[in-house]
VOGU-3710 file (C-alpha; in Angstrom, 3 decimals, decimal comma):
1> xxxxxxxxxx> -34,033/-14,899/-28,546  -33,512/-11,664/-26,431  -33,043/-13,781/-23,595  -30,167/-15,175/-25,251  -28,845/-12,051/-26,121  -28,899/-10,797/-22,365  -27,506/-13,849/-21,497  -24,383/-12,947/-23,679  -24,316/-9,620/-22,779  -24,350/-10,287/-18,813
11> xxxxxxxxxx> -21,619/-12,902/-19,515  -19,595/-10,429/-21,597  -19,868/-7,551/-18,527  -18,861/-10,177/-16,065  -15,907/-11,135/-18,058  -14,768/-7,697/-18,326  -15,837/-6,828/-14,885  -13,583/-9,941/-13,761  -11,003/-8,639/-15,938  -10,535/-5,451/-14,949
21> xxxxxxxxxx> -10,859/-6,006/-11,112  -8,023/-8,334/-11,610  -5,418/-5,708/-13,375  -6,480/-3,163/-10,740  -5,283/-5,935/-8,085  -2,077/-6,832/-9,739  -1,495/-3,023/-10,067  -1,886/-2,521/-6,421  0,165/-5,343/-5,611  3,139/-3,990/-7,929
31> xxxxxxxxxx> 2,928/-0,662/-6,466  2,897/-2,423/-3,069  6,037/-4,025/-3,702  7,181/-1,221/-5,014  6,879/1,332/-2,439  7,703/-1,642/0,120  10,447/-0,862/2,745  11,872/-3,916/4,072  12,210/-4,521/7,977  14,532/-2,522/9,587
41> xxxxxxxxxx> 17,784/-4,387/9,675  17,442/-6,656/7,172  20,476/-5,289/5,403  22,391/-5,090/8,199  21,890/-8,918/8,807  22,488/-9,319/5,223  25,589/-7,760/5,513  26,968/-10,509/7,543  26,993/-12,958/5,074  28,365/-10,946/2,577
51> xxxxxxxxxx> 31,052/-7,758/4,437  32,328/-7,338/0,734  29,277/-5,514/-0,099  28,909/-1,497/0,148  25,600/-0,546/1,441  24,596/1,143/-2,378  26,001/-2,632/-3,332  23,017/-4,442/-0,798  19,944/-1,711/-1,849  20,405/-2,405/-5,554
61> xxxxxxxxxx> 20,456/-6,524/-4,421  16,947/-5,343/-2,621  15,962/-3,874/-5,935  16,758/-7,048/-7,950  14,731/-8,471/-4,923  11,923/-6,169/-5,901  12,398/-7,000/-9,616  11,740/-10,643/-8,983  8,628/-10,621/-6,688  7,186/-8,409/-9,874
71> xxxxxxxxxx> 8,472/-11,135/-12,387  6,630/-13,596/-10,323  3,296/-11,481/-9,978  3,594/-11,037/-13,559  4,128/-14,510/-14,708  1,177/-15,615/-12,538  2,873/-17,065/-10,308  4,579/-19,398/-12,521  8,158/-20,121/-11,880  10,660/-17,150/-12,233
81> xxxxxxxxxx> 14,544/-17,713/-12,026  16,149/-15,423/-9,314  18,070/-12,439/-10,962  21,113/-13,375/-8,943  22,613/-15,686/-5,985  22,705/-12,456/-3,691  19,374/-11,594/-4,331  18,422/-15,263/-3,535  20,383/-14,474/-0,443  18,495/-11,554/0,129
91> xxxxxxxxxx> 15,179/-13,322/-0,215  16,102/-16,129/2,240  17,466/-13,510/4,737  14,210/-11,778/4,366  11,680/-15,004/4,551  13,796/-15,820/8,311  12,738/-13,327/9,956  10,372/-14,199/12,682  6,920/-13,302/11,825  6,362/-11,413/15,180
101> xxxxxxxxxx> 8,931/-9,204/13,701  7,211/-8,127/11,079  4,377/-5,954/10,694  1,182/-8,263/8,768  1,001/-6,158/5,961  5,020/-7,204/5,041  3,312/-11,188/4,996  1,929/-9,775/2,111  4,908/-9,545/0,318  6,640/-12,762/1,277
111> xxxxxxxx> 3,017/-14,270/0,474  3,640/-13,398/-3,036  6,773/-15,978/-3,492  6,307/-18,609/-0,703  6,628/-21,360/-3,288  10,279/-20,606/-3,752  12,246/-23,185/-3,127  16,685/-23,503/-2,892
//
Protein backbone atom coordinates (compact mmCIF):
# COMPACT_ATOMS: atom_id res chain seq x y z
CA UNK A 1 0.00 0.00 0.00
CA UNK A 2 2.63 2.78 0.74
CA UNK A 3 4.27 1.82 -2.28
CA UNK A 4 1.30 2.76 -4.07
CA UNK A 5 0.99 5.84 -2.42
CA UNK A 6 4.66 6.93 -3.41
CA UNK A 7 3.95 5.83 -6.62
CA UNK A 8 1.12 8.53 -6.82
CA UNK A 9 2.90 10.98 -5.16
CA UNK A 10 6.16 10.75 -7.50
CA UNK A 11 3.70 10.80 -10.45
CA UNK A 12 1.87 13.83 -9.05
CA UNK A 13 5.52 15.87 -8.53
CA UNK A 14 6.48 14.90 -12.01
CA UNK A 15 3.31 16.19 -13.41
CA UNK A 16 3.69 19.39 -11.74
CA UNK A 17 7.37 19.47 -12.22
CA UNK A 18 6.53 18.96 -16.10
CA UNK A 19 4.04 21.56 -15.73
CA UNK A 20 5.69 24.19 -14.44
CA UNK A 21 8.99 23.83 -16.48
CA UNK A 22 6.75 24.17 -19.41
CA UNK A 23 5.02 27.74 -18.40
CA UNK A 24 8.50 28.95 -17.42
CA UNK A 25 9.50 28.03 -21.20
CA UNK A 26 6.55 29.56 -22.87
CA UNK A 27 7.21 32.63 -20.61
CA UNK A 28 10.69 32.95 -21.83
CA UNK A 29 9.74 32.47 -25.25
CA UNK A 30 6.99 35.38 -25.01
CA UNK A 31 9.37 37.66 -23.46
CA UNK A 32 11.80 36.63 -26.22
CA UNK A 33 9.55 37.69 -28.80
CA UNK A 34 8.82 40.38 -27.04
CA UNK A 35 11.96 42.13 -26.47
CA UNK A 36 12.97 40.80 -30.12
CA UNK A 37 14.43 43.46 -32.51
CA UNK A 38 14.11 42.42 -35.97
CA UNK A 39 17.20 42.49 -38.46
CA UNK A 40 18.32 45.65 -39.33
CA UNK A 41 16.57 46.65 -42.49
CA UNK A 42 13.83 44.65 -42.53
CA UNK A 43 11.54 47.64 -42.59
CA UNK A 44 13.30 49.32 -44.95
CA UNK A 45 12.85 46.32 -47.41
CA UNK A 46 9.38 46.22 -46.28
CA UNK A 47 8.91 49.53 -47.25
CA UNK A 48 9.31 48.71 -50.82
CA UNK A 49 6.40 46.85 -51.21
CA UNK A 50 4.31 49.07 -49.51
CA UNK A 51 5.88 53.33 -49.96
CA UNK A 52 2.29 54.29 -48.64
CA UNK A 53 3.29 53.35 -45.26
CA UNK A 54 4.88 55.93 -42.58
CA UNK A 55 7.57 54.34 -40.64
CA UNK A 56 5.14 54.56 -37.10
CA UNK A 57 2.62 52.84 -39.89
CA UNK A 58 5.42 49.62 -40.53
CA UNK A 59 6.52 49.29 -36.44
CA UNK A 60 2.90 48.88 -35.36
CA UNK A 61 2.61 46.10 -38.59
CA UNK A 62 5.89 44.57 -36.63
CA UNK A 63 3.83 44.68 -33.49
CA UNK A 64 0.80 42.88 -35.02
CA UNK A 65 3.78 40.64 -36.21
CA UNK A 66 4.71 40.21 -32.59
CA UNK A 67 1.04 39.71 -31.60
CA UNK A 68 0.73 36.73 -33.86
CA UNK A 69 3.94 34.69 -33.12
CA UNK A 70 2.39 35.01 -29.30
CA UNK A 71 -1.13 33.84 -30.59
CA UNK A 72 0.63 30.95 -32.08
CA UNK A 73 2.86 30.09 -28.92
CA UNK A 74 -0.24 30.38 -27.07
CA UNK A 75 -2.51 28.24 -29.06
CA UNK A 76 0.18 25.51 -29.08
CA UNK A 77 1.03 25.85 -32.10
CA UNK A 78 -2.27 25.27 -33.53
CA UNK A 79 -3.31 27.34 -36.42
CA UNK A 80 -3.67 31.18 -35.82
CA UNK A 81 -5.16 33.55 -38.58
CA UNK A 82 -2.71 36.47 -39.38
CA UNK A 83 -3.97 39.82 -37.79
CA UNK A 84 -3.67 41.46 -41.18
CA UNK A 85 -2.38 41.09 -44.99
CA UNK A 86 0.57 43.58 -44.09
CA UNK A 87 1.56 41.78 -41.25
CA UNK A 88 1.50 38.58 -43.43
CA UNK A 89 3.68 40.73 -45.59
CA UNK A 90 5.79 41.48 -42.88
CA UNK A 91 6.23 37.87 -41.88
CA UNK A 92 7.15 36.71 -45.43
CA UNK A 93 9.61 39.69 -45.77
CA UNK A 94 11.06 38.57 -42.55
CA UNK A 95 11.21 34.52 -43.21
CA UNK A 96 13.42 35.70 -46.82
CA UNK A 97 16.03 36.81 -45.39
CA UNK A 98 19.04 34.70 -45.88
CA UNK A 99 19.90 32.83 -42.85
CA UNK A 100 23.61 33.99 -42.93
CA UNK A 101 22.01 37.26 -42.31
CA UNK A 102 20.72 36.62 -39.33
CA UNK A 103 22.14 36.11 -36.07
CA UNK A 104 20.98 32.10 -34.72
CA UNK A 105 19.25 33.26 -31.90
CA UNK A 106 16.58 35.32 -34.50
CA UNK A 107 15.98 31.30 -36.03
CA UNK A 108 14.44 31.12 -32.90
CA UNK A 109 11.80 33.28 -33.64
CA UNK A 110 10.98 32.31 -37.20
CA UNK A 111 11.22 28.63 -35.63
CA UNK A 112 8.19 29.45 -33.73
CA UNK A 113 5.80 29.83 -37.02
CA UNK A 114 7.60 27.83 -39.80
CA UNK A 115 4.39 25.96 -40.50
CA UNK A 116 2.81 29.04 -41.95
CA UNK A 117 1.81 28.67 -45.07
CA UNK A 118 0.21 31.61 -48.02
Amino acid sequence: MTTFIFAVISLILVFTTLNLWARMRNGARADFIRSYMFPPGLLDRFSIHHPNLALKDRQLVAHALRQFFIAYLKSGHKFVSMPSQVADDLWHEFNSIPVTMIPSVSRRLAALCITHRQ
